[in-house]
GUNULUM-658839 format. One line per 3 residues: their letters; for each residue x negated, y, z of N, C-alpha, C. Coordinates in pm, whole numbers, padded with zeros to 5 digits. Layout:
N
a) X,Y,Z,X,Y,Z,X,Y,Z; ...
//
This chain:
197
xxx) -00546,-01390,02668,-00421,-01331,02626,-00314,-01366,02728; -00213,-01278,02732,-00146,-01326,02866,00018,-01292,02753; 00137,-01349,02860,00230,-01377,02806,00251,-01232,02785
xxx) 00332,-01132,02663,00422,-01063,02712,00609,-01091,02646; 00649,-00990,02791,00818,-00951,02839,00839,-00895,02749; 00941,-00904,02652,01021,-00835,02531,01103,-00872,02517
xxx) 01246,-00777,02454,01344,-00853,02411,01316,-00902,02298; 01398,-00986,02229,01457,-00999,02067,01432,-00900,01985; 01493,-00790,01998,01482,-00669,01915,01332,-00598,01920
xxx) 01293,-00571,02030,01099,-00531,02015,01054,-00643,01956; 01073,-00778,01963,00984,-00869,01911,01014,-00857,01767; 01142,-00839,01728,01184,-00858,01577,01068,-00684,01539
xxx) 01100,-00602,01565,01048,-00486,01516,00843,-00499,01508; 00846,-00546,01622,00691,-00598,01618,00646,-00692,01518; 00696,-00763,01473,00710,-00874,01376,00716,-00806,01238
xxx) 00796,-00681,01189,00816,-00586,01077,00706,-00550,01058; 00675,-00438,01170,00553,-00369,01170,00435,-00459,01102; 00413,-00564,01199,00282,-00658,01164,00261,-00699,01057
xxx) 00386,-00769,00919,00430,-00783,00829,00343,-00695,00725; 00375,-00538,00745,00336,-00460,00651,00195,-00372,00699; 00183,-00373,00848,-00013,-00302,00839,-00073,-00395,00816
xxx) -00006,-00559,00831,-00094,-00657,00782,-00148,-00670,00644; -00019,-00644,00536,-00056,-00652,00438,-00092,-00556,00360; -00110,-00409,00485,-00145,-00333,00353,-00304,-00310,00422
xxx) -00346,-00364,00556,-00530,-00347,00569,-00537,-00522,00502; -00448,-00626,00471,-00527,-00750,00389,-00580,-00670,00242; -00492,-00586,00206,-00499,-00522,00074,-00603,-00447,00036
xxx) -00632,-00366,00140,-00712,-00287,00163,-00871,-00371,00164; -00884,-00483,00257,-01017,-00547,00299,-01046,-00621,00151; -00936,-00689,00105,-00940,-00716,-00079,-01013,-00634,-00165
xxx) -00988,-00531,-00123,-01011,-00412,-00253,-01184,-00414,-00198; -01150,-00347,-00076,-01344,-00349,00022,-01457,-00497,-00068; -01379,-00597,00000,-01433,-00679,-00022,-01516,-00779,-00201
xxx) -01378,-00719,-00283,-01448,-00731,-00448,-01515,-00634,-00432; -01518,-00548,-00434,-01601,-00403,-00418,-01758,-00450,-00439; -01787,-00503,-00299,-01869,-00490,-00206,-01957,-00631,-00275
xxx) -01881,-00732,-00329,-01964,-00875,-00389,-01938,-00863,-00496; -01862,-00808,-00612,-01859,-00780,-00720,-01858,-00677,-00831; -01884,-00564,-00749,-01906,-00449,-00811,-01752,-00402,-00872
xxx) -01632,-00462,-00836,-01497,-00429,-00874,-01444,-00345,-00833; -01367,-00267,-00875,-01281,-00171,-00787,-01143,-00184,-00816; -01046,-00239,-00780,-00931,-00265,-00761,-00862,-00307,-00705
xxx) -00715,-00308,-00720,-00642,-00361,-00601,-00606,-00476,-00598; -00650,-00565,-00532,-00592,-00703,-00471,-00493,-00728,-00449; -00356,-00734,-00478,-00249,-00760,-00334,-00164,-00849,-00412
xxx) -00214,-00968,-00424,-00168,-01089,-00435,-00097,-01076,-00555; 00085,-01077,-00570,00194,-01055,-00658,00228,-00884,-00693; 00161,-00843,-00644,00181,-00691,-00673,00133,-00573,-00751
xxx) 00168,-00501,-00772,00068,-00424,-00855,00034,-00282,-00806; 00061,-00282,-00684,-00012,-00140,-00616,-00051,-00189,-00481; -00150,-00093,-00390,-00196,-00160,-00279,-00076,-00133,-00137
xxx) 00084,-00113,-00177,00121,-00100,-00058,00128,-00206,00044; 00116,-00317,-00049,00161,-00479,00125,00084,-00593,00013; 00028,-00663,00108,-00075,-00754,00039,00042,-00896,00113
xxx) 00156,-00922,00058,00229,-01084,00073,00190,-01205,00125; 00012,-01194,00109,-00071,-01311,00179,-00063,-01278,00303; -00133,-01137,00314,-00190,-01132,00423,-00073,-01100,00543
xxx) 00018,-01027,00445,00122,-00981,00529,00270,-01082,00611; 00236,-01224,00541,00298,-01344,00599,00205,-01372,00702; 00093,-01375,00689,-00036,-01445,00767,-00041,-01358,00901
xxx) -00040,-01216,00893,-00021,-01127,01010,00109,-01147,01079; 00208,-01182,01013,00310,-01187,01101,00346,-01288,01164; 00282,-01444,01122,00311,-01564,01154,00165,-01541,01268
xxx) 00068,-01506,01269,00023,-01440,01382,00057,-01409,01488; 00119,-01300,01448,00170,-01192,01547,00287,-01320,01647; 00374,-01362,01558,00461,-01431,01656,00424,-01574,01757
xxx) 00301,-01581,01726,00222,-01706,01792,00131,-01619,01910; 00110,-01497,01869,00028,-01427,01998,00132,-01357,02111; 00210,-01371,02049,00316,-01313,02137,00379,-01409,02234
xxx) 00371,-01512,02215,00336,-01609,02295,00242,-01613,02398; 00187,-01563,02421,00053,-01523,02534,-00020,-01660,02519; -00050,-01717,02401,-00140,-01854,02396,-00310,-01830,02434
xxx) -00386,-01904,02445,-00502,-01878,02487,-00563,-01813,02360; -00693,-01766,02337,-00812,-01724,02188,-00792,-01872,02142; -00855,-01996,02181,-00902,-02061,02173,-00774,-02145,02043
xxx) -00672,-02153,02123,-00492,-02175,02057,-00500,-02104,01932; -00518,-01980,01963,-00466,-01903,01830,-00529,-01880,01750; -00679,-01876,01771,-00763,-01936,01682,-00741,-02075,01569
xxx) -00724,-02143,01686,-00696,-02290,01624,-00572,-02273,01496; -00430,-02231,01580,-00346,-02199,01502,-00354,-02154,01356; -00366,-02046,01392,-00472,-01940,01289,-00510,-01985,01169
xxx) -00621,-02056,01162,-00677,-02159,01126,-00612,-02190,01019; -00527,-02286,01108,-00397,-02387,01062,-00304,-02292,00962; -00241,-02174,00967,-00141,-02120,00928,-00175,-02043,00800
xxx) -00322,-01975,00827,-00341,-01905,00729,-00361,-01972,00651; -00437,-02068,00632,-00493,-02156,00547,-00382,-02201,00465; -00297,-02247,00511,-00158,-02310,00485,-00081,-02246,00348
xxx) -00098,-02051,00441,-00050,-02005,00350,-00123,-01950,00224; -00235,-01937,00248,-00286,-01924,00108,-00304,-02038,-00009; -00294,-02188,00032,-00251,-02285,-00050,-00142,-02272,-00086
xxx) -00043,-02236,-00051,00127,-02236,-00114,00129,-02124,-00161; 00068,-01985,-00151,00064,-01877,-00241,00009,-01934,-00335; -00141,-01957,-00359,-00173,-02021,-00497,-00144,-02122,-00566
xxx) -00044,-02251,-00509,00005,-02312,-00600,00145,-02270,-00645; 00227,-02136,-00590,00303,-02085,-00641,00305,-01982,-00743; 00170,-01958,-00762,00086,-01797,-00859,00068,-01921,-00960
xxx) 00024,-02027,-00971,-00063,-02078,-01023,00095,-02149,-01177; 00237,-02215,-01081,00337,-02267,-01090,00414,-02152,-01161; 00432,-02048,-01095,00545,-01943,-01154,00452,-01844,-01291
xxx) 00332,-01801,-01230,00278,-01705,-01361,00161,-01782,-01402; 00148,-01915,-01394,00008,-01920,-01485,-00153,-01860,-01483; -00110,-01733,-01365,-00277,-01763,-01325,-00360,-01785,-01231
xxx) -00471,-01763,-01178,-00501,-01807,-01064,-00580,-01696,-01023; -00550,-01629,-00896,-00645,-01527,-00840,-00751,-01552,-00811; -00777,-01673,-00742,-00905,-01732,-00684,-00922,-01832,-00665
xxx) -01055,-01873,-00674,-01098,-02022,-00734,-01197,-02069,-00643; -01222,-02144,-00522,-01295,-02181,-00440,-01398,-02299,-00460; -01398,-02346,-00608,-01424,-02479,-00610,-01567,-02494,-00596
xxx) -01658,-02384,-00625,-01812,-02414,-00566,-01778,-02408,-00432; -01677,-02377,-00360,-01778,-02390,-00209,-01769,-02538,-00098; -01788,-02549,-00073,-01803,-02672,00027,-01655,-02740,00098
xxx) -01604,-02794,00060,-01544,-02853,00134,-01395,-02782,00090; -01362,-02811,-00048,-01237,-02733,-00110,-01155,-02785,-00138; -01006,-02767,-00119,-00915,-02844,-00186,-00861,-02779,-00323
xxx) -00896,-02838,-00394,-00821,-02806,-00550,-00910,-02699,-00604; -00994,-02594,-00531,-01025,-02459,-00553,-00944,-02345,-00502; -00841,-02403,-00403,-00795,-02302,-00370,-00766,-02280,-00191
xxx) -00817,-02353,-00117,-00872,-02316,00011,-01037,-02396,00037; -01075,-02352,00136,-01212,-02421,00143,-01255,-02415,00316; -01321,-02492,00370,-01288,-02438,00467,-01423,-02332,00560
xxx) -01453,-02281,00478,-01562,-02144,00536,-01483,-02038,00564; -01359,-02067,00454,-01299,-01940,00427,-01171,-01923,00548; -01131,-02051,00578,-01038,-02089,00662,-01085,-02072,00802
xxx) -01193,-02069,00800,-01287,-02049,00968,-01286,-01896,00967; -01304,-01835,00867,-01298,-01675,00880,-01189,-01605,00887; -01065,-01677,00822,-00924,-01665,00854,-00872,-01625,00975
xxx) -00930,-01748,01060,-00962,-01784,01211,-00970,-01671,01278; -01117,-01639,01240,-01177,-01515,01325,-01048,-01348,01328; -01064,-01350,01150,-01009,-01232,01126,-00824,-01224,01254
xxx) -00779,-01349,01230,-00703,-01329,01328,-00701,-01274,01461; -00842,-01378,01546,-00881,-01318,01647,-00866,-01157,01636; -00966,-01124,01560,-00962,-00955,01558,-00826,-00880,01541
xxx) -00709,-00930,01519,-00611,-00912,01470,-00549,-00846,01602; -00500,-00998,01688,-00468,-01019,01804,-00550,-00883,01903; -00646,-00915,01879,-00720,-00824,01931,-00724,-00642,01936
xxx) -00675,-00615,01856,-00742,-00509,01856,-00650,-00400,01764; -00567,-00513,01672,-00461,-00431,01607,-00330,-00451,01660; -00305,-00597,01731,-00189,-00589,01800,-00141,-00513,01933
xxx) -00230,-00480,01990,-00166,-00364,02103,-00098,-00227,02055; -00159,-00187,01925,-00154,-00068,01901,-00019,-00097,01790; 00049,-00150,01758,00136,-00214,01670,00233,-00191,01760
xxx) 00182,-00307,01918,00330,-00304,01975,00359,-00140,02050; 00248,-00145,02066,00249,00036,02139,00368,00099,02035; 00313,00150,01899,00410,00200,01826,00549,00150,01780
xxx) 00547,00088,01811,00678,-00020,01759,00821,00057,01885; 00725,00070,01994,00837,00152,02046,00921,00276,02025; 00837,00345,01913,00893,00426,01811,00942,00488,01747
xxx) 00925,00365,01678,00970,00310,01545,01146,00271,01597; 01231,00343,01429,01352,00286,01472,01403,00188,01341; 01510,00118,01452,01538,-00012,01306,01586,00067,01166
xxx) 01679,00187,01147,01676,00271,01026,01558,00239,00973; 01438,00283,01025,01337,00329,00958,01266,00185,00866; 01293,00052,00994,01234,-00080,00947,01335,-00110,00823
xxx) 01447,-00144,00815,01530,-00128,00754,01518,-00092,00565; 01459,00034,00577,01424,00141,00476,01304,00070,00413; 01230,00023,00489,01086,-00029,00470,01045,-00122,00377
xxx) 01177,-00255,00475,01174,-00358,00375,01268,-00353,00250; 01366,-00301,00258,01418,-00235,00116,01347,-00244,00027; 01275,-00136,00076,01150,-00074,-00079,01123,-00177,-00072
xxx) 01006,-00254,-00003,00946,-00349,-00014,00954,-00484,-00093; 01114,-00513,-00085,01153,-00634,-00166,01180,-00567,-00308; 01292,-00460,-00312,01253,-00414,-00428,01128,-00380,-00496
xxx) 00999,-00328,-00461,00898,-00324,-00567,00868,-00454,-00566; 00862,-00584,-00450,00809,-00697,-00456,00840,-00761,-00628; 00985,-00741,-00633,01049,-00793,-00734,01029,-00738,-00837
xxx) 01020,-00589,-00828,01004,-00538,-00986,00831,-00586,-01039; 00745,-00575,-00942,00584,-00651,-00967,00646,-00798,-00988; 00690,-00882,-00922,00679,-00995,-00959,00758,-01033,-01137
xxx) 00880,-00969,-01169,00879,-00965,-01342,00813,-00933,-01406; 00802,-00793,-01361,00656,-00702,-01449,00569,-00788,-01464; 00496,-00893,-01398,00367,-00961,-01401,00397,-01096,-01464
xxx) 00560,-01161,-01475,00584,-01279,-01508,00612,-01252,-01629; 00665,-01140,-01695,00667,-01105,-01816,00557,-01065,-01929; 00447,-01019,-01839,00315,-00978,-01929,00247,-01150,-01946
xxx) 00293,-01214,-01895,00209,-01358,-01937,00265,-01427,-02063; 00403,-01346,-02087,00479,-01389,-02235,00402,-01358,-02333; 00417,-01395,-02422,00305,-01391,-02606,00372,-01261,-02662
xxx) 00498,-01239,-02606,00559,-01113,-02654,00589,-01016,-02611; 00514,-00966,-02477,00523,-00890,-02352,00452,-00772,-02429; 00489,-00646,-02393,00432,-00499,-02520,00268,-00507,-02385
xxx) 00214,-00456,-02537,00072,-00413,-02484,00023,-00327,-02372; 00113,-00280,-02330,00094,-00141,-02229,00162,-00233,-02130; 00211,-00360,-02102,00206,-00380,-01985,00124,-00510,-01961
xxx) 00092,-00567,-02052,-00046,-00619,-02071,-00192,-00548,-02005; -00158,-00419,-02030,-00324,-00336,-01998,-00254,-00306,-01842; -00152,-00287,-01797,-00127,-00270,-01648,-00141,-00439,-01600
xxx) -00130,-00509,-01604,-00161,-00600,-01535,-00289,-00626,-01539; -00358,-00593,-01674,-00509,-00637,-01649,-00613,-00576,-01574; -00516,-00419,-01570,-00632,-00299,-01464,-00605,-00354,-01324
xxx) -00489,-00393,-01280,-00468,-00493,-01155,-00522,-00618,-01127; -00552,-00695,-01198,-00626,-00834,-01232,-00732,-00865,-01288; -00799,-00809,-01335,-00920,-00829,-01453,-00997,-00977,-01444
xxx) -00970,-00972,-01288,-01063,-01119,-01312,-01032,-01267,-01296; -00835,-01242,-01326,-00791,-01380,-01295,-00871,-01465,-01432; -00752,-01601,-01381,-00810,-01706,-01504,-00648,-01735,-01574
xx) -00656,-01730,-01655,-00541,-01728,-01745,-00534,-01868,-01750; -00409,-01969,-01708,-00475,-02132,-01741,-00359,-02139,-01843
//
């Protein structure tokens, strides 16, 4: 990886971008991925309740993105990687776990887990998936990013925090004893297989 020349403003817009194709192919590989080992079909995306931006993945791509932009070696950002994602999927789940009471995912059969909620097989694949990240989705990000105008980023995250927020009540409210049934059955067609603790 070699350094690149940008201002402030391409880097900030590159950083947007990464944010949200991050989290909406983490969302996407979620959905693939229960699919594919559990016979599930639904959407994954962490605090949300539709598949537009997956919040894990879409912190994890962008704290990425600004470490590759750095022109650090594979070997670095790998390592990094590693380090960051991992990081953040422990503080997502002890904040899912803290604010709504349930838990998306539970690691505790696998080898080498903290709490059940990172492990580190999963943290080595973190790793990789970054690599591929760097690789192969970040050229084409910054390519478009040239674009792309700040109006448009602007507009983006708007929506974005607003539905963030309206999913995150919607979902903190169906865990109430007195939350109406119909939004009970929307969180559960989104979730089916948390653990209620």
């Amino acid at each position: 990886m070699h350094t690149l020349s940008m201002t402030k403003v391409e880097s900030k817009k590159i950083l947007i971008l990464s944010f949200f194709l991050g989290g909406s192919l983490g969302g996407l590989w979620e959905t693939v991925w229960t699919f594919a080992t559990r016979g599930l079909l639904h959407w994954k995306s962490g605090v949300m309740f539709f598949p537009l931006c997956n919040p894990i993945y879409a912190l994890g791509a962008m704290l990425i993105t600004y470490y590759a932009l750095k022109g650090k070696s594979s070997l670095k950002l790998y390592i990094f990687s590693v380090l960051i994602t991992t990081c953040v999927e422990f503080i997502f789940s002890c904040c899912e776990e803290l604010v709504f009471k349930t838990v998306s995912w539970d690691y505790s059969a696998y080898f080498l887990n903290v709490g059940g909620r990172i492990n580190l097989l999963y943290s080595l694949f973190w790793g990789l998936l970054a690599l591929c990240w760097a690789k192969f989705c970040l050229p084409s990000v910054i390519k478009y990013s040239e674009r792309v105008s700040f109006k448009t980023l602007n507009i983006l995250c708007l929506t974005f925090v607003c539905l963030l927020s309206l999913s995150m009540v919607a979902r903190g409210i169906s865990n109430l004893d007195f939350s109406p049934l119909w939004l009970k059955q929307l969180v559960a067609f989104f979730y089916p297989v948390q653990l209620q603790l």
